[in-house]
PDBQT receptor file of N, H, CA, C and O in Angstrom, charges set to zero:
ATOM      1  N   UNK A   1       4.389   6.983  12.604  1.00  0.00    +0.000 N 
ATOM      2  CA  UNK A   1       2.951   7.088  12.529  1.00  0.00    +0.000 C 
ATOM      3  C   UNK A   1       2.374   5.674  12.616  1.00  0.00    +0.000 C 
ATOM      4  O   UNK A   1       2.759   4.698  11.972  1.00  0.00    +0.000 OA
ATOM      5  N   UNK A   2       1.287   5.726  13.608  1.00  0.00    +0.000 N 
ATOM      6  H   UNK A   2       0.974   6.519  14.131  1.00  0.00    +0.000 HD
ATOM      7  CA  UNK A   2       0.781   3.945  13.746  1.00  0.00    +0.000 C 
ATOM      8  C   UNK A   2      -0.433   4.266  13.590  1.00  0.00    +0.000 C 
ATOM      9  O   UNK A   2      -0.710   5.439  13.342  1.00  0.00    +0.000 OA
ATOM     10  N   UNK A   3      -1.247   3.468  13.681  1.00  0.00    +0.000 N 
ATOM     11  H   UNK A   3      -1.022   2.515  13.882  1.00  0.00    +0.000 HD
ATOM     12  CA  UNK A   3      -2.976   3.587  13.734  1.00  0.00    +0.000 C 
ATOM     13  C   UNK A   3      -3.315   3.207  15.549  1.00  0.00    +0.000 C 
ATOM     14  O   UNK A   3      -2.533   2.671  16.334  1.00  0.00    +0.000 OA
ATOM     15  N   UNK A   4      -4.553   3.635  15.791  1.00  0.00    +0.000 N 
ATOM     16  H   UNK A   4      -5.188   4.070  15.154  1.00  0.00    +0.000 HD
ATOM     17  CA  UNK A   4      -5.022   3.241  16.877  1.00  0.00    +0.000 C 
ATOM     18  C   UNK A   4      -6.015   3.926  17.372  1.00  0.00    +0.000 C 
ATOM     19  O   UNK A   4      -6.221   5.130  17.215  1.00  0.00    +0.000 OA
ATOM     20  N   UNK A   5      -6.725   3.067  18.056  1.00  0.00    +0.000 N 
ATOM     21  H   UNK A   5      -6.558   2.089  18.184  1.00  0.00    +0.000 HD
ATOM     22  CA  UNK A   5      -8.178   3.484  18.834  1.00  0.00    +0.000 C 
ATOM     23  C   UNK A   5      -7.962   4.320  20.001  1.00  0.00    +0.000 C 
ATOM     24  O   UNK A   5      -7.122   3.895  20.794  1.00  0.00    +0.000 OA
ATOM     25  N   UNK A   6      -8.735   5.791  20.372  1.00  0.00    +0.000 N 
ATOM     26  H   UNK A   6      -9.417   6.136  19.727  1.00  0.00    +0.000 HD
ATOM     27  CA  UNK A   6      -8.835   6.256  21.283  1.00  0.00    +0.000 C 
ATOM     28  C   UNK A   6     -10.100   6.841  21.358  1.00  0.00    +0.000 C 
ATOM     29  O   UNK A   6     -10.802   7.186  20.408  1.00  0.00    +0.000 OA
ATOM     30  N   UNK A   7     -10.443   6.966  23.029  1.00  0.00    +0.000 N 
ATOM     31  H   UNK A   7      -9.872   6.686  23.801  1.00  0.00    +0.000 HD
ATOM     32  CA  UNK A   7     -11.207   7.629  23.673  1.00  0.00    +0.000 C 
ATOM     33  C   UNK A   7     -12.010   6.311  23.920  1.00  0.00    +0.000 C 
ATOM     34  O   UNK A   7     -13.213   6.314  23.661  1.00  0.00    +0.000 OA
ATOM     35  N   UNK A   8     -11.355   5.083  24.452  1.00  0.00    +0.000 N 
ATOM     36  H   UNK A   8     -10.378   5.081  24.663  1.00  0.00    +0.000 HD
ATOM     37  CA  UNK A   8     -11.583   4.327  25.038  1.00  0.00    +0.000 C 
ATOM     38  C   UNK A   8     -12.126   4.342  26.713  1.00  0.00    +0.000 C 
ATOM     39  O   UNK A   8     -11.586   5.247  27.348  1.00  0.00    +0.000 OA
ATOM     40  N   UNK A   9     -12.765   3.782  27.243  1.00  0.00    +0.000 N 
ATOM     41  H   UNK A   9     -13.203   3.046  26.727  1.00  0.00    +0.000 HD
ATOM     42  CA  UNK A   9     -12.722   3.690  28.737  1.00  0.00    +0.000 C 
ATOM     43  C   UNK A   9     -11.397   3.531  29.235  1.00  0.00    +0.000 C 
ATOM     44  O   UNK A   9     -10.679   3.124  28.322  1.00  0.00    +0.000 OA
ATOM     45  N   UNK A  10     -10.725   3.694  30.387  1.00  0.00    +0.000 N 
ATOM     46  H   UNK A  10     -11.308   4.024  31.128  1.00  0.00    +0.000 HD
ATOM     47  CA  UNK A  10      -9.499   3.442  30.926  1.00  0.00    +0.000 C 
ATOM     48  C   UNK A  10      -9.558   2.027  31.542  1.00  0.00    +0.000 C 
ATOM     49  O   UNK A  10     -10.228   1.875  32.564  1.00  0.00    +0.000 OA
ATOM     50  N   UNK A  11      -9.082   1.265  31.142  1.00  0.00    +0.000 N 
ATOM     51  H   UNK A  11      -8.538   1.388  30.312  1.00  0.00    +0.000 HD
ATOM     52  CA  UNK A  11      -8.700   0.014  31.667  1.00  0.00    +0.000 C 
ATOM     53  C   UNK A  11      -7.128  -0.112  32.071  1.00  0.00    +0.000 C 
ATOM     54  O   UNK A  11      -6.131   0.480  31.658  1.00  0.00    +0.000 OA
ATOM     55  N   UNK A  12      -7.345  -1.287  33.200  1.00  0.00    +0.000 N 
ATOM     56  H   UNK A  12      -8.155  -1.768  33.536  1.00  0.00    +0.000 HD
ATOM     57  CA  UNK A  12      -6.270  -1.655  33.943  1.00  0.00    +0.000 C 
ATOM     58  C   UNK A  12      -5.746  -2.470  33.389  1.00  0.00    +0.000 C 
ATOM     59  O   UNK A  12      -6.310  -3.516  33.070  1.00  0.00    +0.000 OA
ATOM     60  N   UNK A  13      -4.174  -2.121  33.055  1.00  0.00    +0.000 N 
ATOM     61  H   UNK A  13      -3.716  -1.271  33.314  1.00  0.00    +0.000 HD
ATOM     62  CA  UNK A  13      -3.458  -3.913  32.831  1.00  0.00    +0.000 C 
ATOM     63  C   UNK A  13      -2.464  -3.502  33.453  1.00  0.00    +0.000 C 
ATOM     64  O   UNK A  13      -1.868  -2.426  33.501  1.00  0.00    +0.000 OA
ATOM     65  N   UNK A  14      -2.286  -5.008  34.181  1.00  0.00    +0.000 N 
ATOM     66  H   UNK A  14      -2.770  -5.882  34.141  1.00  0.00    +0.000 HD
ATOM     67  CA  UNK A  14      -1.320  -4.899  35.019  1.00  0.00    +0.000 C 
ATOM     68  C   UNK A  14      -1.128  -3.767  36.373  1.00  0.00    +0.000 C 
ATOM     69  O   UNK A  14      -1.935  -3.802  37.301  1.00  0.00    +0.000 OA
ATOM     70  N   UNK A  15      -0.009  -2.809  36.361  1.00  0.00    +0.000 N 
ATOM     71  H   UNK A  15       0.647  -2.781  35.607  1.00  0.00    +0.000 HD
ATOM     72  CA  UNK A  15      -0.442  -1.332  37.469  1.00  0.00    +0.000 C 
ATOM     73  C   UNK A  15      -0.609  -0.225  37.025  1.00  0.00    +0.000 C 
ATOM     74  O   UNK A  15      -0.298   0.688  37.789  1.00  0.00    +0.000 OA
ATOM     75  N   UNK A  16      -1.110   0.127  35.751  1.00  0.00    +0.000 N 
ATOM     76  H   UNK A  16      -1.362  -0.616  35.130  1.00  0.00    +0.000 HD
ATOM     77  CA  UNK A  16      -1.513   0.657  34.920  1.00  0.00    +0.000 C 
ATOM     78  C   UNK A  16      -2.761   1.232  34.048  1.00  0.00    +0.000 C 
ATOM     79  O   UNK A  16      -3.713   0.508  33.757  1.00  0.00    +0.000 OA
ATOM     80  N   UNK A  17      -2.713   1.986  33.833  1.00  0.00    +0.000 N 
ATOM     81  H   UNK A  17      -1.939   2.574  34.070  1.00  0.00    +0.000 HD
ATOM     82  CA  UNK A  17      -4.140   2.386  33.017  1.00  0.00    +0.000 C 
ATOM     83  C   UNK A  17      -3.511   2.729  31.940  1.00  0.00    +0.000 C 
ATOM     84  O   UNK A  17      -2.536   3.480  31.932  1.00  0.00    +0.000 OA
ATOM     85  N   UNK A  18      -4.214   2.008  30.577  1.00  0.00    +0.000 N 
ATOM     86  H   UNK A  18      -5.007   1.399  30.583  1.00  0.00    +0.000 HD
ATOM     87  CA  UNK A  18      -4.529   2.264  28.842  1.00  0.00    +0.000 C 
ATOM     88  C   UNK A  18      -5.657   2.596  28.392  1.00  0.00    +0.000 C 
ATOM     89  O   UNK A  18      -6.675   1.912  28.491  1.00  0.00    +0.000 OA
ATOM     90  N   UNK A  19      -5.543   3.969  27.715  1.00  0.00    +0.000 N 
ATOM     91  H   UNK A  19      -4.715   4.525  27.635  1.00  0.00    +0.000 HD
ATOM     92  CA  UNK A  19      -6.467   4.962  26.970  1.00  0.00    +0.000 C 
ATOM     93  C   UNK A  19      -6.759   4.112  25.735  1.00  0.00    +0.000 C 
ATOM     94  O   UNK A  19      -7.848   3.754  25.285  1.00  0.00    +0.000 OA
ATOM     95  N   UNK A  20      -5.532   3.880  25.301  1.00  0.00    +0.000 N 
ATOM     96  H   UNK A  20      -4.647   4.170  25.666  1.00  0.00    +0.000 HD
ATOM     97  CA  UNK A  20      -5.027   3.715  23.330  1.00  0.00    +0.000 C 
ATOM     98  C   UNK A  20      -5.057   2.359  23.467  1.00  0.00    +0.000 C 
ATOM     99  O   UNK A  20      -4.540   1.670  24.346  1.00  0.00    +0.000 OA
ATOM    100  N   UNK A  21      -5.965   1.906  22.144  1.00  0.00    +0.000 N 
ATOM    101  H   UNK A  21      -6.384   2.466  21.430  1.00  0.00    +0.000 HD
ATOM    102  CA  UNK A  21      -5.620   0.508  21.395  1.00  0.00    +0.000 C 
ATOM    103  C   UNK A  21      -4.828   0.828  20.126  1.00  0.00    +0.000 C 
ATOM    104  O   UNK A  21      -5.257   1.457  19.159  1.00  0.00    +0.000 OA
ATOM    105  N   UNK A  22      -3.280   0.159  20.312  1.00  0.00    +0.000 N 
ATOM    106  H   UNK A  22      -2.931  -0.352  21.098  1.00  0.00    +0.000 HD
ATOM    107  CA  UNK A  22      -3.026   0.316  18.924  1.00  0.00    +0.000 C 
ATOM    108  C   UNK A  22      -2.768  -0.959  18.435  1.00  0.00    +0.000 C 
ATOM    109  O   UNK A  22      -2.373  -2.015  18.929  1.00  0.00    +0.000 OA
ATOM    110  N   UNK A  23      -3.232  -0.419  16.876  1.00  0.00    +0.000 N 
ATOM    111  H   UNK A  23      -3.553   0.438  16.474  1.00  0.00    +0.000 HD
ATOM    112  CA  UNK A  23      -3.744  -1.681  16.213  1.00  0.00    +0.000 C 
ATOM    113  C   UNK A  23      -2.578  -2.626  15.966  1.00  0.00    +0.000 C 
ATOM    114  O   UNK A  23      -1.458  -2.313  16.370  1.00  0.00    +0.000 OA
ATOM    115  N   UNK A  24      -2.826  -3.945  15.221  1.00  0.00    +0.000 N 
ATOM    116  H   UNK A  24      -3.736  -4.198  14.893  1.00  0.00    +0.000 HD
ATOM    117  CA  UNK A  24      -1.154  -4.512  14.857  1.00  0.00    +0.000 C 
ATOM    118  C   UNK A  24      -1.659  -6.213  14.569  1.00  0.00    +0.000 C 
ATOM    119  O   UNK A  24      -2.869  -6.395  14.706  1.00  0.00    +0.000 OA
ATOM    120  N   UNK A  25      -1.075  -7.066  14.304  1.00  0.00    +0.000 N 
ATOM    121  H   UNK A  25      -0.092  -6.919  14.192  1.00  0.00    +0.000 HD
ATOM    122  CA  UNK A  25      -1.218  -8.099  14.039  1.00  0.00    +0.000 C 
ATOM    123  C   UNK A  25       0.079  -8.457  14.832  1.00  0.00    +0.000 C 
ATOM    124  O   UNK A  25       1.038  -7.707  15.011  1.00  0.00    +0.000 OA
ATOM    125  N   UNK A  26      -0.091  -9.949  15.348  1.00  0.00    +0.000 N 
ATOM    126  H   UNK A  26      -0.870 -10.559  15.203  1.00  0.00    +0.000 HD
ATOM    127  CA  UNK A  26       0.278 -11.185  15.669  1.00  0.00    +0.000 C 
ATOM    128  C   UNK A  26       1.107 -12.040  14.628  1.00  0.00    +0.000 C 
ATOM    129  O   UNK A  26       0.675 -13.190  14.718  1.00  0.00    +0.000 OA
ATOM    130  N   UNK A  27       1.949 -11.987  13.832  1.00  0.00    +0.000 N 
ATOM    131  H   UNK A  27       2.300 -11.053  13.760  1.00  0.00    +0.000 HD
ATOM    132  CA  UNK A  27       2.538 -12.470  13.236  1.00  0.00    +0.000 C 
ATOM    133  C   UNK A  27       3.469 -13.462  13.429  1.00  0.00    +0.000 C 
ATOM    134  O   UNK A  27       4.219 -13.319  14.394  1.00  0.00    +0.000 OA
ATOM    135  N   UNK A  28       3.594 -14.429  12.739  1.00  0.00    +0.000 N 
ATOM    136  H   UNK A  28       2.984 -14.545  11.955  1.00  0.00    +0.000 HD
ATOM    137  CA  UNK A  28       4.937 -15.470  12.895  1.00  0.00    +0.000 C 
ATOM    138  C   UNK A  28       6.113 -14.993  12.751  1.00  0.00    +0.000 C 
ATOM    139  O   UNK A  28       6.901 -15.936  12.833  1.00  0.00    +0.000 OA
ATOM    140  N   UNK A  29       6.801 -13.759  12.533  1.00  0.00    +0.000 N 
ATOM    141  H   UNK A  29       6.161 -12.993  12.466  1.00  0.00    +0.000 HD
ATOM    142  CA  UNK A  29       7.736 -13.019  12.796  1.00  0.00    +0.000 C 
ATOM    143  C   UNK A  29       7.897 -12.228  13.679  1.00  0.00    +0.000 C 
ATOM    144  O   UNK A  29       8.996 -11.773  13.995  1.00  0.00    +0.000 OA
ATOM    145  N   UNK A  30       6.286 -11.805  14.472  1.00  0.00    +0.000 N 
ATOM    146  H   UNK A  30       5.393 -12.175  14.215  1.00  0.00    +0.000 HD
ATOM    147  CA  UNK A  30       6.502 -11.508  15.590  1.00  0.00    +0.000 C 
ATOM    148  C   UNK A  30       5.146 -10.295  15.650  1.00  0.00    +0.000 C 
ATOM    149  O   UNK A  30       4.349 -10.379  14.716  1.00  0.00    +0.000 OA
ATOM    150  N   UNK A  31       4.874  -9.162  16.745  1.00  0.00    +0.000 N 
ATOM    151  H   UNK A  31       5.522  -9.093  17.504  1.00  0.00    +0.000 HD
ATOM    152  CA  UNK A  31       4.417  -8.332  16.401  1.00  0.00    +0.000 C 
ATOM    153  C   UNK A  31       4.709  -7.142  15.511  1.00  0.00    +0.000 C 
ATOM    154  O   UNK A  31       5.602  -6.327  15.744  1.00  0.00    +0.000 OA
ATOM    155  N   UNK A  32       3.823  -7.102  14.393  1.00  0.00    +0.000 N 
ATOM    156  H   UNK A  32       3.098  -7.764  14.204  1.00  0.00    +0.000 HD
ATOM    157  CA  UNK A  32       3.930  -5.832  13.622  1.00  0.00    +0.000 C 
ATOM    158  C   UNK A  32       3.066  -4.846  13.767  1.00  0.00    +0.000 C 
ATOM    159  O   UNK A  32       1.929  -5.297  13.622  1.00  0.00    +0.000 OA
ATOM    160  N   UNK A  33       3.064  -3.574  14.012  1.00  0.00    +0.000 N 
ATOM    161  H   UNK A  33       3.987  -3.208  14.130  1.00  0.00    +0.000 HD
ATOM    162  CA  UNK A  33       2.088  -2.525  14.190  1.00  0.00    +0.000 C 
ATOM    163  C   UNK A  33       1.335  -1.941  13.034  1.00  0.00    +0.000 C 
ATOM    164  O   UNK A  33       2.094  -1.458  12.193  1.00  0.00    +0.000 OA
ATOM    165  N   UNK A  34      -0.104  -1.836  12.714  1.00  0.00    +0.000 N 
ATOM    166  H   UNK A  34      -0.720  -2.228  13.397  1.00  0.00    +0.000 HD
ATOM    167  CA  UNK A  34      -0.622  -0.964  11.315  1.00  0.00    +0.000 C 
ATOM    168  C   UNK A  34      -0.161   0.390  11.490  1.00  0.00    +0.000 C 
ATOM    169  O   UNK A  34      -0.270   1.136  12.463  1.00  0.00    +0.000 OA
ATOM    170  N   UNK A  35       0.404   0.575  10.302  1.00  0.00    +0.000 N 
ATOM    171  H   UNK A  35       0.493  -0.032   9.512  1.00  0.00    +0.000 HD
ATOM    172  CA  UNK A  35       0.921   1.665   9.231  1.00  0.00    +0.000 C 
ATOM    173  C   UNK A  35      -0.079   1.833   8.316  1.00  0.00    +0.000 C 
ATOM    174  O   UNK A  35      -0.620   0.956   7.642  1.00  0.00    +0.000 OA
ATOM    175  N   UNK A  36      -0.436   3.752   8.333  1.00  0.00    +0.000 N 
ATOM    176  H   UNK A  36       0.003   4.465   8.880  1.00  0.00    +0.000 HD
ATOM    177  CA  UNK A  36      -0.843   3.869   6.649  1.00  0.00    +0.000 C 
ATOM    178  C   UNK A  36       0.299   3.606   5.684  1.00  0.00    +0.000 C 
ATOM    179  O   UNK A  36       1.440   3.991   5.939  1.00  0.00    +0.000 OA
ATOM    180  N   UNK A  37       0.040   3.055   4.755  1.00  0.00    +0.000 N 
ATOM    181  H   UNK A  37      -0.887   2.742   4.547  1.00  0.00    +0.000 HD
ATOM    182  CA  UNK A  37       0.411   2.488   3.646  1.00  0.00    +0.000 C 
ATOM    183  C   UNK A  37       0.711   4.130   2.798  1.00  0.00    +0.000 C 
ATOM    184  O   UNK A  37       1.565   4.232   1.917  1.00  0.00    +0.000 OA
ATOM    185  N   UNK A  38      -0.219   5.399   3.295  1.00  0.00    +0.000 N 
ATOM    186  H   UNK A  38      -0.913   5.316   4.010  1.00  0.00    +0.000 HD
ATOM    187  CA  UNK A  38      -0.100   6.391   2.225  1.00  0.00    +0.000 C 
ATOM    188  C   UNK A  38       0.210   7.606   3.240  1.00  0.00    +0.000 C 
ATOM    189  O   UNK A  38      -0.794   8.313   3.326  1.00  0.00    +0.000 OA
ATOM    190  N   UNK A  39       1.273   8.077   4.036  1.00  0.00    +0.000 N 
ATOM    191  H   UNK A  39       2.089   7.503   3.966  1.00  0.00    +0.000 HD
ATOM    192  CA  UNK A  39       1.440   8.787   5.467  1.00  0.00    +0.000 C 
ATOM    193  C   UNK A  39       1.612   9.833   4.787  1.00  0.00    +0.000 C 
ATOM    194  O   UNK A  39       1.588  10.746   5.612  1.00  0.00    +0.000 OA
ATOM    195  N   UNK A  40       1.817  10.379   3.481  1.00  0.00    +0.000 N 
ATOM    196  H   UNK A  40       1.837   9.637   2.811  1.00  0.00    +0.000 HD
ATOM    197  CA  UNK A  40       1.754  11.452   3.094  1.00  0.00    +0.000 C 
ATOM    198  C   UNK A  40       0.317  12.229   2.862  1.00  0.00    +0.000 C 
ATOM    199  O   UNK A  40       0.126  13.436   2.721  1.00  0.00    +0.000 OA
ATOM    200  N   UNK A  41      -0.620  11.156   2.869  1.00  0.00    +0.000 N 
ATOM    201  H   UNK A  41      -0.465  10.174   2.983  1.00  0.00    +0.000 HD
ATOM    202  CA  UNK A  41      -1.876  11.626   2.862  1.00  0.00    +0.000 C 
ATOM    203  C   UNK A  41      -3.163  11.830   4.133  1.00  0.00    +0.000 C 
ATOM    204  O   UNK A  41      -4.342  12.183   4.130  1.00  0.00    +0.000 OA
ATOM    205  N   UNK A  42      -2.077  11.344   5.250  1.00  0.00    +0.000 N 
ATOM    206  H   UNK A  42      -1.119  11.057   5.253  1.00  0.00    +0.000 HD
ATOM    207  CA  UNK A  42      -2.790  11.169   6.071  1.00  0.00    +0.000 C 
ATOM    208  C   UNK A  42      -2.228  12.322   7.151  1.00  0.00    +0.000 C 
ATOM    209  O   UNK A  42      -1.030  12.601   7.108  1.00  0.00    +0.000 OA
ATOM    210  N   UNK A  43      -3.048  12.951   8.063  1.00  0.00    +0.000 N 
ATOM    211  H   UNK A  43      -4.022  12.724   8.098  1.00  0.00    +0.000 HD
ATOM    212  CA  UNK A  43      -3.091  13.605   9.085  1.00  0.00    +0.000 C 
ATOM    213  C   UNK A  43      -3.640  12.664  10.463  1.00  0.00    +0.000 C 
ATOM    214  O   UNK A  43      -4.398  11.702  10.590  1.00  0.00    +0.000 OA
ATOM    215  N   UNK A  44      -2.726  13.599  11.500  1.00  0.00    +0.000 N 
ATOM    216  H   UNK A  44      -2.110  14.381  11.397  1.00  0.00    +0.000 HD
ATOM    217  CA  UNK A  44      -3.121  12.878  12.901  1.00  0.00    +0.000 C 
ATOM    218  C   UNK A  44      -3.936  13.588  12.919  1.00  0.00    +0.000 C 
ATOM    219  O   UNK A  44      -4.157  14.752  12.585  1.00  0.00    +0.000 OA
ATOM    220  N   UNK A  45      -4.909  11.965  13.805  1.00  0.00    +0.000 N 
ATOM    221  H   UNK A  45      -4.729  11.020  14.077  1.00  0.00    +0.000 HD
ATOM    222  CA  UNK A  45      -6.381  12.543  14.064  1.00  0.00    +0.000 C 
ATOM    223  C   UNK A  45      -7.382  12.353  13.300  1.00  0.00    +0.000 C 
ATOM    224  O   UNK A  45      -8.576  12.514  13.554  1.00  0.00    +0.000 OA
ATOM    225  N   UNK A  46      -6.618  11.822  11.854  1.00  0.00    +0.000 N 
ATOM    226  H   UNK A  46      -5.648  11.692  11.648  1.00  0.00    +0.000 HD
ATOM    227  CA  UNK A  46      -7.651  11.181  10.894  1.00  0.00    +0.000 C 
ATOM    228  C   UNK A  46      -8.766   9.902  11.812  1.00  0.00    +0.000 C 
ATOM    229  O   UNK A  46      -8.498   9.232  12.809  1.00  0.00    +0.000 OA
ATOM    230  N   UNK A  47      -9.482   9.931  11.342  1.00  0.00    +0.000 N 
ATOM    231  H   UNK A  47      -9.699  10.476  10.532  1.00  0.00    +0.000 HD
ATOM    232  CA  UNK A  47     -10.290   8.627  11.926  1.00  0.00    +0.000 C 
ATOM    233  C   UNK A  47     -10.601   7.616  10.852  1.00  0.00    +0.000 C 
ATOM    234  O   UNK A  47     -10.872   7.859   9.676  1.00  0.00    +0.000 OA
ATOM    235  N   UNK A  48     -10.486   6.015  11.665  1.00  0.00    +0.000 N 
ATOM    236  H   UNK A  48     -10.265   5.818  12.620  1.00  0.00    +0.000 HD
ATOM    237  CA  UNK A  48     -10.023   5.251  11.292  1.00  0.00    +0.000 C 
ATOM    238  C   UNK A  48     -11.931   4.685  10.461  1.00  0.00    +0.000 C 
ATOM    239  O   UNK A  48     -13.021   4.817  11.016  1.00  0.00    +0.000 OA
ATOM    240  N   UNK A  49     -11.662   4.111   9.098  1.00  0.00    +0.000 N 
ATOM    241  H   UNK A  49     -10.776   4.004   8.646  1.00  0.00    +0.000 HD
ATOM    242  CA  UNK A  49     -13.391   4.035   9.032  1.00  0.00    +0.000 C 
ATOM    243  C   UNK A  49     -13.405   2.356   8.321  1.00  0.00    +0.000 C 
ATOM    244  O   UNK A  49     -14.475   1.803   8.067  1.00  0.00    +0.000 OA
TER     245      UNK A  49
Protein backbone atom coordinates (compact mmCIF):
# COMPACT_ATOMS: atom_id res chain seq x y z
CA UNK A 1 0.00 0.00 0.00
CA UNK A 2 1.63 3.50 -1.06
CA UNK A 3 -0.04 6.89 -1.19
CA UNK A 4 -0.53 8.81 -4.39
CA UNK A 5 -2.21 11.38 -6.51
CA UNK A 6 -4.67 10.48 -9.20
CA UNK A 7 -6.86 11.78 -11.80
CA UNK A 8 -4.14 13.84 -12.91
CA UNK A 9 -3.86 15.16 -16.59
CA UNK A 10 -1.75 12.55 -18.60
CA UNK A 11 1.64 13.68 -19.03
CA UNK A 12 4.54 12.51 -21.05
CA UNK A 13 7.82 11.30 -19.63
CA UNK A 14 9.98 10.01 -21.63
CA UNK A 15 7.65 7.39 -24.31
CA UNK A 16 5.17 7.25 -21.99
CA UNK A 17 2.15 8.56 -20.35
CA UNK A 18 1.66 8.95 -16.20
CA UNK A 19 -1.81 9.17 -14.65
CA UNK A 20 -0.34 8.59 -10.85
CA UNK A 21 1.89 10.78 -8.70
CA UNK A 22 3.18 8.67 -6.10
CA UNK A 23 4.24 10.32 -3.28
CA UNK A 24 7.87 9.61 -1.58
CA UNK A 25 10.80 11.55 -0.48
CA UNK A 26 14.35 11.91 -1.78
CA UNK A 27 16.39 10.66 0.85
CA UNK A 28 20.16 10.21 1.54
CA UNK A 29 19.55 6.54 1.57
CA UNK A 30 17.88 6.80 -1.39
CA UNK A 31 14.17 6.89 -2.55
CA UNK A 32 11.54 5.98 -0.01
CA UNK A 33 7.83 5.81 -0.92
CA UNK A 34 4.82 7.28 1.69
CA UNK A 35 3.22 4.57 3.62
CA UNK A 36 0.19 4.90 5.94
CA UNK A 37 1.73 4.56 9.10
CA UNK A 38 -1.97 2.93 10.17
CA UNK A 39 -2.89 0.37 6.83
CA UNK A 40 -5.19 -1.31 8.99
CA UNK A 41 -7.27 1.68 9.04
CA UNK A 42 -7.07 2.71 5.84
CA UNK A 43 -9.01 1.69 2.63
CA UNK A 44 -8.05 2.11 -1.12
CA UNK A 45 -9.37 5.06 -2.40
CA UNK A 46 -9.18 6.85 0.81
CA UNK A 47 -8.31 10.44 -0.14
CA UNK A 48 -5.37 11.99 0.78
CA UNK A 49 -6.32 15.48 2.97
Amino acid sequence: MILAVVNFPPRQIADFFSEVLVLGTDSPGGIVLAVPDKPDKVNRGDKLC
